[in-house]
C-alpha positions in Angstrom: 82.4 101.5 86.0 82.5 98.8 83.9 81.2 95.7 85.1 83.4 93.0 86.3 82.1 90.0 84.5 78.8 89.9 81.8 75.5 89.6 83.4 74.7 86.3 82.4 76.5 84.0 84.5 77.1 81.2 82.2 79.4 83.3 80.6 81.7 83.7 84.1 84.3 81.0 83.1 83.4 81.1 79.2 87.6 82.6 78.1 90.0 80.1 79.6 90.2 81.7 83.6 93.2 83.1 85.4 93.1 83.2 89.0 93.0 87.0 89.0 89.9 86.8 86.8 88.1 84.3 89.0 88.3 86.3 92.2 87.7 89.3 90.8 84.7 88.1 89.1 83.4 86.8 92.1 84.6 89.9 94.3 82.4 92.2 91.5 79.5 90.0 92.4 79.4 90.6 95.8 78.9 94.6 95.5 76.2 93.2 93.3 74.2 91.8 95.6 74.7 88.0 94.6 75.0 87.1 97.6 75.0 82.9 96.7 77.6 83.8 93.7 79.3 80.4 95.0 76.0 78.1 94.7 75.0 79.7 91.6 78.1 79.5 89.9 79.4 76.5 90.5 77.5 72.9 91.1 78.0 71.7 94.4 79.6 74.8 96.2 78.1 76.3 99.4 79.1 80.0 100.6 82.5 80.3 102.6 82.0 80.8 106.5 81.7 84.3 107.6 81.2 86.1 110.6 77.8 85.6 109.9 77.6 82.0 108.8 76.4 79.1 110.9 78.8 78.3 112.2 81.1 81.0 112.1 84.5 81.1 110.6 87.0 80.3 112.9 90.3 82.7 113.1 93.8 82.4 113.8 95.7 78.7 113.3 92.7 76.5 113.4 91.1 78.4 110.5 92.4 76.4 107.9 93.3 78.3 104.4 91.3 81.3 103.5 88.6 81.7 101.0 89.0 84.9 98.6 87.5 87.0 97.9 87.1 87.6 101.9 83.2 86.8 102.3 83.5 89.7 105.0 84.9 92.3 103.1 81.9 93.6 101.6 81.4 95.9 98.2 78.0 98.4 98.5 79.6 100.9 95.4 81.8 99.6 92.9 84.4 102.3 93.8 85.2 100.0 96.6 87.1 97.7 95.0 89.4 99.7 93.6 90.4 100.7 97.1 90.9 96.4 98.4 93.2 93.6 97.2 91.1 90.9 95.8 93.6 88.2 97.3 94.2 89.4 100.9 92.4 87.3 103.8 91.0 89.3 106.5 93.4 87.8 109.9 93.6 87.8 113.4 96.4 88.3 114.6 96.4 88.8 118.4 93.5 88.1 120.5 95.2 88.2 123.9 94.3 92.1 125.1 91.4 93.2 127.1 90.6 97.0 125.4 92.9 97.5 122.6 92.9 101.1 121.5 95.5 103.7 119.6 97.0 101.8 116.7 99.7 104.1 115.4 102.8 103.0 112.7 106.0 104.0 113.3 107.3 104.4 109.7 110.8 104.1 110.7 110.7 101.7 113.3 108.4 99.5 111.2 106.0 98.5 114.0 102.9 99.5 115.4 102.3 101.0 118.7 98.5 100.1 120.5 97.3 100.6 123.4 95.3 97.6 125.9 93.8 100.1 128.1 92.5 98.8 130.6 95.4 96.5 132.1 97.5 99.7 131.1 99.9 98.1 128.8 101.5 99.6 125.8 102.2 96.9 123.2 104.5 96.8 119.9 103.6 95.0 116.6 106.9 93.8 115.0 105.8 93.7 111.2 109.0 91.5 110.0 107.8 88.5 112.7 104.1 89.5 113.4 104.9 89.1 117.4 103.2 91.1 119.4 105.1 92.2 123.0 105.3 95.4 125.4 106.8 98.5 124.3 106.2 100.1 128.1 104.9 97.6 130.4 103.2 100.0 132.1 101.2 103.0 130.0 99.6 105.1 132.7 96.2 103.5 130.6 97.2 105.4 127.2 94.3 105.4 124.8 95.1 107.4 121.8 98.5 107.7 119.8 99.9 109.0 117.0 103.4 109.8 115.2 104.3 113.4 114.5 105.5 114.8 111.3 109.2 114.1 112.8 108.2 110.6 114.0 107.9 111.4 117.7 105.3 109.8 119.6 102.3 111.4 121.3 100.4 109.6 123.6 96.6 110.0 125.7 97.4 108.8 128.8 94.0 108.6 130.9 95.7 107.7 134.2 97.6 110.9 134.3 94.4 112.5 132.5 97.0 114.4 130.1 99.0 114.3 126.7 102.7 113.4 126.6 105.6 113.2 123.9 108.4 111.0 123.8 111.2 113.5 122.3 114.4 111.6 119.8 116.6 111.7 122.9 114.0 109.5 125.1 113.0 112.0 127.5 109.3 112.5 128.0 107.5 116.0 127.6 104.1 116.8 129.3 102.0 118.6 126.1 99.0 119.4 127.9 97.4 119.0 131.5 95.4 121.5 132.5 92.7 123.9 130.5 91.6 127.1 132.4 93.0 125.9 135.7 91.4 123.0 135.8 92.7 119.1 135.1 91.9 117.5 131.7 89.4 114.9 131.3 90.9 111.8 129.8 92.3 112.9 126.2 91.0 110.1 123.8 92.7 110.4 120.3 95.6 112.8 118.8 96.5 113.8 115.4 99.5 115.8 114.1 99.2 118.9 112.1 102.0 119.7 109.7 102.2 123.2 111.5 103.5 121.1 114.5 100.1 122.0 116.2 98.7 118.7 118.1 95.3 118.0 118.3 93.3 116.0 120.8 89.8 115.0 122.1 88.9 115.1 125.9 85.5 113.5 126.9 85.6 111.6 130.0 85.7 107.4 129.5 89.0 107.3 131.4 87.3 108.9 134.3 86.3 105.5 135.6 88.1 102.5 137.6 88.4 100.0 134.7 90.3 102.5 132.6 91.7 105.4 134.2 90.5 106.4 137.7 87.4 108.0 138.8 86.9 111.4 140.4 87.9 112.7 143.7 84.3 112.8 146.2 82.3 115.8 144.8 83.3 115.2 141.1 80.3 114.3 138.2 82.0 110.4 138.7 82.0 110.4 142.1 79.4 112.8 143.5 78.8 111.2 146.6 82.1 109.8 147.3 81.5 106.4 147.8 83.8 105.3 145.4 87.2 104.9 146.9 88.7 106.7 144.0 92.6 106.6 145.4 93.6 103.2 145.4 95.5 100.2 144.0 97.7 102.7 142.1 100.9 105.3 143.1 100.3 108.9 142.7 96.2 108.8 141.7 95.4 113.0 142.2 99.1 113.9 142.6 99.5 114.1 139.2 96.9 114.9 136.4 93.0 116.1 136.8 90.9 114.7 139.7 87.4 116.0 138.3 85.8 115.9 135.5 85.0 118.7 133.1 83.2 119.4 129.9 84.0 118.1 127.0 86.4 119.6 124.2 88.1 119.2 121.3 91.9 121.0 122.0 94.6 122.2 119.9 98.1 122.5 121.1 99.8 125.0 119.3 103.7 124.9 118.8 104.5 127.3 121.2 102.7 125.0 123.6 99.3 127.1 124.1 96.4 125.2 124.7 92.9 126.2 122.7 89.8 124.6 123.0 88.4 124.7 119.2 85.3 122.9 120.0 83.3 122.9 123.7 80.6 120.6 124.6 78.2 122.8 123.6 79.7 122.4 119.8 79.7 118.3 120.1 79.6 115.9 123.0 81.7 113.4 123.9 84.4 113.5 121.1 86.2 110.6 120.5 87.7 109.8 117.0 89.3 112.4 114.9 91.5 112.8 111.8 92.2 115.5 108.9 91.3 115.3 105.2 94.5 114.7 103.3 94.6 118.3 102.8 93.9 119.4 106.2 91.1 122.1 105.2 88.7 119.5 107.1 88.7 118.0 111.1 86.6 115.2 110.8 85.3 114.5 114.4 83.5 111.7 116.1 80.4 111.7 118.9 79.6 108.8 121.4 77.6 107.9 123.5 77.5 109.6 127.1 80.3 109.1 129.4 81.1 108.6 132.9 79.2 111.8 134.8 77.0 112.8 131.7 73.5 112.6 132.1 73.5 113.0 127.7 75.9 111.6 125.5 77.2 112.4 121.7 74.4 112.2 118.6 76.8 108.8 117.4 77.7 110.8 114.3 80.8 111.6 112.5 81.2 115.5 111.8 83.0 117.4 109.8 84.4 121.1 110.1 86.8 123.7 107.7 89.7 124.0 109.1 91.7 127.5 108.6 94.2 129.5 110.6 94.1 126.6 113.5 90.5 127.5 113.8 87.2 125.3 113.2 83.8 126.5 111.4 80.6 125.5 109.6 80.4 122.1 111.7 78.0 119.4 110.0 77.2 115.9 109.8 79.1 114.0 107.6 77.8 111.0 108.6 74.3 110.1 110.7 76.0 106.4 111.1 73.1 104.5 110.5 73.1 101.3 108.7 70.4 99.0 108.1 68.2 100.8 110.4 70.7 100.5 113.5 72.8 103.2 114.7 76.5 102.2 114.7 78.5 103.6 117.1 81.7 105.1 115.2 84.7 105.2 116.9 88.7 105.6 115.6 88.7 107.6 111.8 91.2 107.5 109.4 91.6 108.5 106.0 93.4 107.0 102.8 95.5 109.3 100.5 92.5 109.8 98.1 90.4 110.7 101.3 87.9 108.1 101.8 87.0 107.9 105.1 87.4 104.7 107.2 85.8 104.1 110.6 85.6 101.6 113.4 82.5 101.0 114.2 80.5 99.4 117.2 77.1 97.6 116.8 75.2 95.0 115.5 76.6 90.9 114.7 77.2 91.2 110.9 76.8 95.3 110.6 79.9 95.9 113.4 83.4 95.9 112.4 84.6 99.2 109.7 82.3 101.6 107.7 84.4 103.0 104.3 82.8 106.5 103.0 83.7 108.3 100.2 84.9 112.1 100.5 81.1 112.8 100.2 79.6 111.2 102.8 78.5 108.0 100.9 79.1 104.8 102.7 80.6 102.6 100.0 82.2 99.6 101.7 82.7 97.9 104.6 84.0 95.0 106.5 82.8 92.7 109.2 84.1 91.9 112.2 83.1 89.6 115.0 83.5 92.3 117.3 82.8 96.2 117.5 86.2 98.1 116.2 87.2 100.6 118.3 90.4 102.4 116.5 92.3 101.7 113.2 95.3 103.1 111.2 97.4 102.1 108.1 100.6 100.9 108.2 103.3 98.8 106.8 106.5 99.3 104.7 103.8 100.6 102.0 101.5 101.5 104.3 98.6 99.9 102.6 97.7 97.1 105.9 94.8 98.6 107.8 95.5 97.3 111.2 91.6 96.9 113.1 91.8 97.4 117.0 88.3 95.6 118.3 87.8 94.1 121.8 90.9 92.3 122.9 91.6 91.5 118.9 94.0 93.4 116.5 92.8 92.3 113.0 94.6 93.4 109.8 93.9 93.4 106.0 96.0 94.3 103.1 94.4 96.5 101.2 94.5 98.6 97.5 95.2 102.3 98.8 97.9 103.9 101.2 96.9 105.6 104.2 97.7 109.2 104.6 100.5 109.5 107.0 101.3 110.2 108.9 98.9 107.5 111.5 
């Protein structure tokens, strides 16, 4: 890679500048570690506000313009910046949920489907007006969704502890439910497969009263039965799971049969998952513990060959550590060359999305004042990675397509 700008910086503005050489030049400095480019550049200047600055930057109307490069889009290999738009801000642009989850673009509606969890809304992102509103005001607390390869949409519904599809004619069809007689967990996150198999994560965080509802007395959430498990919503037990059971990894295959491809003996807690853009590799995320678990997930992202709807030779893609903290990864998605993208909980300044390469190596990422807990691409192009984190949906033009579909 050649790099952006000579290494003496009185030669920066030495050729008459364009705007596109300006930014980029300062962008190249950031992935090399100069981090007071600004000061050192240019008399007088001071370094933009960040999430990191004191005081912070401020989002949404009151920010004021936008400096670019984005001080919190940050380069750590130079392959990086071939994958980001030197001139996109990072933006707020909702901050009125309370857990927002499941970002998932509907390529023909335009707009993107998320999920606010815990007050068990589904909501719509228009992309011509940038409004936000509900697309079902009430979502049986979805979590996870996703668009199939015929643009129907599967959602995780942790009320009903099952996975759903809306068919083309409106009518809603019950996936999966049950595994070996007993009720699901709380699926998490779905992905398509272009064989029409579905594929979905089960550990147990719906099983709780903020997000789904806890287990009937006797169950790993409610062993004693103290918790009045049954109330404050219709038909809590008569329809969906009532007690916890391990964790899995399922796939639904076309026909409707339900395999569990990977028990909680194979990973814990599952959470995040995706393909690689040739769908020989599941890419699969641990967590932390969950409701009823005495032990959680290692908080690594994992990686396994996918072949005849089958998984093998599981192993650790990613440890997630970063700066000596361990980052909690969350929601995974891939771009069309296969880099890896992943919210990510932790740390002021090191939360916000991690950006590997299709070995392993971290090589970007971008801060955010709060932990992320799902993304996707989307747009007309589908290069806007829309960032789910808190009660925030964040988006940032980028310089790659997401493979689709989300």
């Amino acid at each position: 890679m050649i790099a952006p700008f000579p290494s003496s910086k009185t030669h920066l503005f030495k050729k008459a500048p364009t705007r596109r050489t300006i930014l980029t030049g300062l962008a190249g400095a950031s992935f090399l570690g100069l981090k007071n480019v600004r000061a050192t550049s240019l008399s007088g200047s001071i370094n933009p506000p960040s999430v990191v600055s004191q005081p912070a930057r401020e989002w949404g109307a009151q920010a004021g313009p936008s400096f670019l490069p984005d001080p919190d889009v940050i380069f750590l290999d130079p392959s990086f910046r071939d994958l980001t738009y030197f001139a996109a801000p990072l933006r707020r642009v909702w901050d009125q949920g309370g857990w927002l989850e499941g970002p998932a673009w509907s390529t023909e509606g335009r707009f993107l489907v998320l999920s606010d969890v815990i007050r068990s809304r589904a909501l719509r992102y228009t992309w011509e007006t940038g409004e936000i509103s509900d697309f079902r005001p009430d979502s049986y607390a979805a979590n996870g969704n996703c668009f199939d390869f015929t643009g129907r949409l599967i959602v995780c519904e942790d009320f009903f502890r099952r996975v759903v599809r809306w068919e083309h004619d409106g009518s809603v069809k019950v996936l999966a439910d049950r595994y070996n007689g007993q009720g699901l967990n709380s699926p998490n996150d779905v992905v398509p497969h272009p064989d029409g198999s579905v594929w979905f994560t089960d550990p147990g965080y719906g099983t709780n009263l903020a997000e789904g509802h806890p287990d009937a007395p006797g169950g790993p959430t409610n062993p004693d039965g103290k918790i009045r498990w049954n109330i404050g919503r219709e038909l809590i037990g008569e329809i969906g799971g009532t007690k916890r059971q391990a964790d899995h990894v399922f796939r639904i295959a076309p026909d409707g049969t339900l395999t569990a491809v990977l028990q909680e003996k194979d990973i814990r807690d599952p959470n995040g998952l995706c393909f690689s853009p040739d769908h020989k590799k599941l890419y699969v995320v641990s967590t932390p513990k969950g409701p009823g678990q005495s032990v959680g997930g290692d908080q690594a992202i994992h990686i396994y060959d996918v072949k005849d709807g089958t998984l093998s030779n599981g192993r650790i893609f990613s440890t997630m550590q970063l700066n000596g903290a361990q980052m909690n990864p969350d929601g995974i998605r891939v771009d069309v060359f296969g880099n890896l993208w992943c919210g990510a909980s932790g740390p002021l300044g090191l939360c916000g999305v991690m950006v590997f390469n299709p070995a392993g190596k971290l090589i970007g990422r971008i801060r955010l004042p709060q932990g992320c807990s799902n993304l996707t691409f989307g747009g007309p192009k589908r290069d806007h990675l829309f960032m789910c984190a808190a009660g925030s949906l964040f988006t940032l033009q980028v310089g790659v397509q997401g493979f689709a579909p989300s």
